[in-house]
N, C-alpha and C positions, 0 to 999 in steps of 0.2 A: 589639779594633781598635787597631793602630798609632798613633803620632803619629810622621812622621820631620821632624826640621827641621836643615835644613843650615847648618852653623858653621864657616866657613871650608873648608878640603880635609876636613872630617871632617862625618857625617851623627852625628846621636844620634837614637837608634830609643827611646821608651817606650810600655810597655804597662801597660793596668792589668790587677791580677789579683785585683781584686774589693776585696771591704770587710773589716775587721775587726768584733768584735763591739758596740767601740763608736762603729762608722759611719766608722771612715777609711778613707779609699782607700790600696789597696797598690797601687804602683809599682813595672816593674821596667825599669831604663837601660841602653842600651851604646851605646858609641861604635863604631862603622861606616868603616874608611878607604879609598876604592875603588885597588885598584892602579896603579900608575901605566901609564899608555897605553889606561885605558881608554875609549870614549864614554860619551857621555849616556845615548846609550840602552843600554845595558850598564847601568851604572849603574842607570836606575829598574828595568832586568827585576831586579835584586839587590837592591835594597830593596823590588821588590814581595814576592819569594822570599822 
């Protein structure tokens, strides 16, 4: 599952991708910038995608 949280003109998308063996969580981040002109709902269909 997703976390996406909006920061300024740019969304950062993380996922977890499980545990290591001794019990941390692995992460993995990217920054998202939507092109310019486009709507909101543009937008969430491309962060749901």
């Amino acid at each position: 599952m997703a976390t996406v949280t909006k920061r300024g003109g740019t969304y950062r998308i993380r996922v977890s991708c499980g545990y290591t063996p001794d019990g941390k969580q692995i992460m993995q981040t990217m920054t998202w910038k939507p092109a310019p002109g486009m709507t909101e709902r543009q937008i969430e269909k491309e962060l749901e995608r």
